[in-house]
C-alpha beads as a LAMMPS data file, in Angstrom:
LAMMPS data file: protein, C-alpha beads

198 atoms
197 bonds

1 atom types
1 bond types

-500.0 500.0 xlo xhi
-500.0 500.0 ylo yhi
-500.0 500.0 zlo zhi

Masses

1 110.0

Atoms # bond

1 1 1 0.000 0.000 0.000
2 1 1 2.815 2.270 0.909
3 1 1 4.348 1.856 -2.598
4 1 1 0.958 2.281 -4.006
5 1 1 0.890 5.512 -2.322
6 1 1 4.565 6.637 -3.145
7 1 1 3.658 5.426 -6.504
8 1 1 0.575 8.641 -6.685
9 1 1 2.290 11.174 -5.349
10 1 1 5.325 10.912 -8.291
11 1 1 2.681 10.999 -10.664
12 1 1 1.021 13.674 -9.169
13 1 1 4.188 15.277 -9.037
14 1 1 4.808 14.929 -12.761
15 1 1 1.117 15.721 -13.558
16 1 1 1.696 19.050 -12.075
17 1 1 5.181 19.433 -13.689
18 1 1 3.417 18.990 -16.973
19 1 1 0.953 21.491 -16.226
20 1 1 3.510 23.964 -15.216
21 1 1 5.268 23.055 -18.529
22 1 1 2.402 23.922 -20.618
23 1 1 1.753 27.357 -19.225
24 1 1 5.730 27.877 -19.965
25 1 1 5.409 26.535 -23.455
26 1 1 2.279 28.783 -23.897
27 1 1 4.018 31.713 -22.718
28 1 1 6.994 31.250 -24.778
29 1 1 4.418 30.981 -28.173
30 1 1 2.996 33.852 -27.470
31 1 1 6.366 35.729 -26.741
32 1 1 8.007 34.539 -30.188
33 1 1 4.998 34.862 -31.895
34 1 1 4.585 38.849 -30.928
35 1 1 8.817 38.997 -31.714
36 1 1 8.115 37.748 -35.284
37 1 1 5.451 40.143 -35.387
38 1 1 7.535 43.048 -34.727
39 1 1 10.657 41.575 -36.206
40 1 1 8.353 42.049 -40.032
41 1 1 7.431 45.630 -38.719
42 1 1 11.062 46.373 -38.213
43 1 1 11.413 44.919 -41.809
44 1 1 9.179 47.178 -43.187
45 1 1 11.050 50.238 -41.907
46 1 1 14.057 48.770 -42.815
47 1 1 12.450 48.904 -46.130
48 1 1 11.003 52.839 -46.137
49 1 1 14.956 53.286 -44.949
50 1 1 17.110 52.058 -47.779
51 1 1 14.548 53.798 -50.316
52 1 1 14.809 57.242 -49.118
53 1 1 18.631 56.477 -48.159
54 1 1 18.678 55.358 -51.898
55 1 1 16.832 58.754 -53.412
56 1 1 19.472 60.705 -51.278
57 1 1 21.951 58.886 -52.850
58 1 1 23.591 58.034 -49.515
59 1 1 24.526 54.176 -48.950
60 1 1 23.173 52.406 -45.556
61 1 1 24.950 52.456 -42.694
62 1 1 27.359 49.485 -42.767
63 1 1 27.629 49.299 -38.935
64 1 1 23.784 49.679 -38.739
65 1 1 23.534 46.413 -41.212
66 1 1 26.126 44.291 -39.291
67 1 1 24.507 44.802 -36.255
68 1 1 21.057 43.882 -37.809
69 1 1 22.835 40.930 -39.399
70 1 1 24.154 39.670 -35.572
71 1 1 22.247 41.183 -32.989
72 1 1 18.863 40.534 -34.583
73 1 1 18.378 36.975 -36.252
74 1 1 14.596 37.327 -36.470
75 1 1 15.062 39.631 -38.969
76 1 1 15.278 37.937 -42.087
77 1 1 18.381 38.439 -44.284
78 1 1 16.020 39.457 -47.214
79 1 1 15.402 42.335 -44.859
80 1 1 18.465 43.712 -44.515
81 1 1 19.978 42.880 -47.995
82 1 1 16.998 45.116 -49.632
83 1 1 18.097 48.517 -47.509
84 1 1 21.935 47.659 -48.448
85 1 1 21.233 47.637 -52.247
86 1 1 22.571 43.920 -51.799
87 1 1 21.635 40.668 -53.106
88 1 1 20.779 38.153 -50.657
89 1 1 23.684 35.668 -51.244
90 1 1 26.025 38.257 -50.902
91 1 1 25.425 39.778 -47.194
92 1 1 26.943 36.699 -45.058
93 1 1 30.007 38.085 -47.020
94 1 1 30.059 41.308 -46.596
95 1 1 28.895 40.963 -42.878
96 1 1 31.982 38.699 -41.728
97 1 1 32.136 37.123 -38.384
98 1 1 30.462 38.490 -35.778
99 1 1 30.450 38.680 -31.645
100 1 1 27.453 38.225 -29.764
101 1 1 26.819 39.555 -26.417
102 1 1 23.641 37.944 -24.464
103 1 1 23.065 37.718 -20.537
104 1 1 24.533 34.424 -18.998
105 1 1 21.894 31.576 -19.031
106 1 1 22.985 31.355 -14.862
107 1 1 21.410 33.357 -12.574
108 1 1 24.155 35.867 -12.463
109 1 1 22.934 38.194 -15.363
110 1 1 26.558 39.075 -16.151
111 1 1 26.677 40.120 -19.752
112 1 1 28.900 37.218 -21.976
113 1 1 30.358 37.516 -25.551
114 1 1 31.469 35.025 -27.987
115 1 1 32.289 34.541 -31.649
116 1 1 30.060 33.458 -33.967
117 1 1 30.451 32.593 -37.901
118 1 1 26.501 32.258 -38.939
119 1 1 23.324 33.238 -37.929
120 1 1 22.323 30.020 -36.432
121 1 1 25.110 30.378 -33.889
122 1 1 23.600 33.668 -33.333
123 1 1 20.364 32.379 -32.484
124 1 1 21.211 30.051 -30.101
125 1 1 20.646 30.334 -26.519
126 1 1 23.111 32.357 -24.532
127 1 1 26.040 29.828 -22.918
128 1 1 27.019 30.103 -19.233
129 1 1 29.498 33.062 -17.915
130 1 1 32.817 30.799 -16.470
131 1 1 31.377 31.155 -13.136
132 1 1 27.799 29.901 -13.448
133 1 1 29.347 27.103 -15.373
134 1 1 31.285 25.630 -12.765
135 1 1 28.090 26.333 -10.324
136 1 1 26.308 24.291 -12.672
137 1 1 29.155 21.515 -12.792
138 1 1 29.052 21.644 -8.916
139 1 1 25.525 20.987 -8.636
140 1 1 25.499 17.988 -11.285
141 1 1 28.522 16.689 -9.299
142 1 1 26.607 17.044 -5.606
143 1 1 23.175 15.613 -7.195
144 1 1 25.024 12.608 -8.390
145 1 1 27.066 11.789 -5.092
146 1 1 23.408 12.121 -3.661
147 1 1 21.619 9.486 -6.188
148 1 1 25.039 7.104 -6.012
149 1 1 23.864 7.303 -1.843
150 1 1 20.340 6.610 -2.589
151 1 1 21.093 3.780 -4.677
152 1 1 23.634 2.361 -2.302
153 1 1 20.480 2.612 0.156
154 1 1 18.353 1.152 -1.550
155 1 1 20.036 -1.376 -2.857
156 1 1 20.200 -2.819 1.002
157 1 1 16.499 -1.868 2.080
158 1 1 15.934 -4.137 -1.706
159 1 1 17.937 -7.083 -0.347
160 1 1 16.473 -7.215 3.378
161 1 1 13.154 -6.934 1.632
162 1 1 13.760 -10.223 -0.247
163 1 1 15.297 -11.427 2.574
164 1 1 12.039 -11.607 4.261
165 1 1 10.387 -12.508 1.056
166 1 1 12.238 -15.579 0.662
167 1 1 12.091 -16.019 4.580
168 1 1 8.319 -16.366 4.554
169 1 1 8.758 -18.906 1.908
170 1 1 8.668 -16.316 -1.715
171 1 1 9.633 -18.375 -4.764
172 1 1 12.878 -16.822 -5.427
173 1 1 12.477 -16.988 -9.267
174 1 1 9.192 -14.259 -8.846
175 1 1 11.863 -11.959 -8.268
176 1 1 13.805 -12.480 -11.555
177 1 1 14.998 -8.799 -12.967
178 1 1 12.623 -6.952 -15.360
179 1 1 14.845 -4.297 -16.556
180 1 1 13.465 -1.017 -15.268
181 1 1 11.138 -2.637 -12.794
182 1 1 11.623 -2.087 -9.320
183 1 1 11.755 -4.735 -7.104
184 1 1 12.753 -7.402 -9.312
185 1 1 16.471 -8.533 -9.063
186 1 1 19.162 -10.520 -11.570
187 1 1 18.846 -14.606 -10.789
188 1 1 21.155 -17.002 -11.055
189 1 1 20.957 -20.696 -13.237
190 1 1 19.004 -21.721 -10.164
191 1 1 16.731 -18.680 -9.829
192 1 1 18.718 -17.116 -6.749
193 1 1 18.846 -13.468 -6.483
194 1 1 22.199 -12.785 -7.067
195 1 1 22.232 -9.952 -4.303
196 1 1 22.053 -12.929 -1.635
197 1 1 24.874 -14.608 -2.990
198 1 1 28.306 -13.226 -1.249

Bonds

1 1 1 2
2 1 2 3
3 1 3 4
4 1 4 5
5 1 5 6
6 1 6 7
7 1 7 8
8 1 8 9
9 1 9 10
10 1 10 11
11 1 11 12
12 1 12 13
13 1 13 14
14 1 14 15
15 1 15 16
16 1 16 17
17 1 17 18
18 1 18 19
19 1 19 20
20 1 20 21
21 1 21 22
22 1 22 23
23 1 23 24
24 1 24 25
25 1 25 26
26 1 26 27
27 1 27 28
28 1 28 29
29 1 29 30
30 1 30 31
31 1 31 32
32 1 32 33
33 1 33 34
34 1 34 35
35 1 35 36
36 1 36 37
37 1 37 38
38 1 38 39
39 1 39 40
40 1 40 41
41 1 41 42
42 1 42 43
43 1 43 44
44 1 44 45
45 1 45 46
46 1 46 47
47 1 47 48
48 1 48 49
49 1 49 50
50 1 50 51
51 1 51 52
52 1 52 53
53 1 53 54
54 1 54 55
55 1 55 56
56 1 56 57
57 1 57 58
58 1 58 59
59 1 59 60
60 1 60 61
61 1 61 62
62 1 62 63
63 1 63 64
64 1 64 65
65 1 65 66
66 1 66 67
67 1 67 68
68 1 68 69
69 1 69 70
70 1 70 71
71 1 71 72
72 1 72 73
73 1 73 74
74 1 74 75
75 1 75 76
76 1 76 77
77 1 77 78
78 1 78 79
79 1 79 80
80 1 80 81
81 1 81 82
82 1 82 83
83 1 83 84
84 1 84 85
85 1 85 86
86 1 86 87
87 1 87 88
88 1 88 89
89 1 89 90
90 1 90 91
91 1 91 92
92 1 92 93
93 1 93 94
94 1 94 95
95 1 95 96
96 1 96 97
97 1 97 98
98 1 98 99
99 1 99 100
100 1 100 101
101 1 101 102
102 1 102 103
103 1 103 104
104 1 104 105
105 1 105 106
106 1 106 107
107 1 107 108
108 1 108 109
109 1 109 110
110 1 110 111
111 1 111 112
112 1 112 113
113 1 113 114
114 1 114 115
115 1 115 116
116 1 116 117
117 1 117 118
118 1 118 119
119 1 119 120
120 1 120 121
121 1 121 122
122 1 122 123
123 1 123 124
124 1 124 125
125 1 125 126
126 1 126 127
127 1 127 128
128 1 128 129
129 1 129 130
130 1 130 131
131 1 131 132
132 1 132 133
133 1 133 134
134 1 134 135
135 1 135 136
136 1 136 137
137 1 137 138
138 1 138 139
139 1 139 140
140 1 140 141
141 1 141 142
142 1 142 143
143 1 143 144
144 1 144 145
145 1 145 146
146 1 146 147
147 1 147 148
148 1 148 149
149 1 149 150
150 1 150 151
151 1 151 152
152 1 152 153
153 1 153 154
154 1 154 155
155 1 155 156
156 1 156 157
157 1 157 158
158 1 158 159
159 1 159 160
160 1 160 161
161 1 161 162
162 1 162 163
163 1 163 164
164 1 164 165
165 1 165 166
166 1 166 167
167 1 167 168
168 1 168 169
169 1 169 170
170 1 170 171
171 1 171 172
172 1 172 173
173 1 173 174
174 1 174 175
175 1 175 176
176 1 176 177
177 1 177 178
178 1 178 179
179 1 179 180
180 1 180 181
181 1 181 182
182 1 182 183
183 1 183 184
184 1 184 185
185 1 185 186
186 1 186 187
187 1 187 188
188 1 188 189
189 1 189 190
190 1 190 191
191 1 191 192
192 1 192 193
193 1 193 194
194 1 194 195
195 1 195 196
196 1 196 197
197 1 197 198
């Protein structure tokens, strides 16, 4: 009964995880949804821009299109080729490498740069400043020296409960592993749990 029980709660616990996940996933729609939206506005004006920049006869701003090209990868390169007077296959080119500079994905908020050679890189999700990353590395470490003790744990409470299993008379073979199943352990040729055997 008590597993039973243990057994509800974790997937109450996940049930409520996944709920939690939705609203996130939601949220995050919503939020990309309204930067697309405003990344095609900017687009337009990008647009008005290179035609009166064209009909004073005075090229775009260079510095203005690199930092479109880098900082901005929802704006599509289409966009920023048109005010340039560019063709599309030509601006990765002309707009080099490039440095990013996002928050760190820790906690810390510390602003991070790094190199990037396309657009892709650009979009990706800003990396950890040194320190958050060894944080991070820290925690990972500490969480598994906790699950190694856990297992180590119950690993014993698993053998003194088929102990008393096979004390009250269990047929030792009912216990033959299941991978992934709890409670069931590897046999031997003559069905003994091999966790008995020293």
């Amino acid at each position: 009964m008590a597993d039973e029980d243990a057994l509800s709660r974790e997937y109450e616990q996940v049930t409520q995880m996944l709920d939690a996940l939705d609203t996130a996933i939601a949220e995050r729609d919503t939020a990309k949804a309204r930067a697309t939206a405003t990344a095609r506005a900017v687009g337009g004006q990008l647009e008005r821009l290179g035609y009166l920049a064209r009909i004073a006869g005075i090229p775009f701003d260079r510095e203005l299109a690199r930092r479109l090209y880098w900082d901005y990868p929802d704006l599509l390169v289409s966009e920023i080729a048109h005010p340039m007077g560019a063709h599309v296959s030509s601006v990765a080119r002309e707009m080099g490498n490039g440095a990013v500079e996002r928050p760190c994905g820790g906690a810390c908020g510390r602003i991070i740069t790094w190199q990037v050679s396309s657009r892709t890189d650009a979009r990706k999700q800003a990396r950890l400043c040194p320190e958050c990353s060894a944080e991070l590395e820290a925690r990972r470490a500490q969480r598994f020296a906790e699950w190694q003790v856990e297992r180590v744990r119950g690993s014993e409470d698993d053998r003194q409960m088929l102990r008393e299993a096979l004390e009250r008379g269990g047929e030792p073979r009912r216990y033959a592993e299941f991978p992934g199943v709890p409670g069931t352990w590897a046999v031997d040729e003559n069905g003994v749990p091999l966790v008995l055997i020293d």
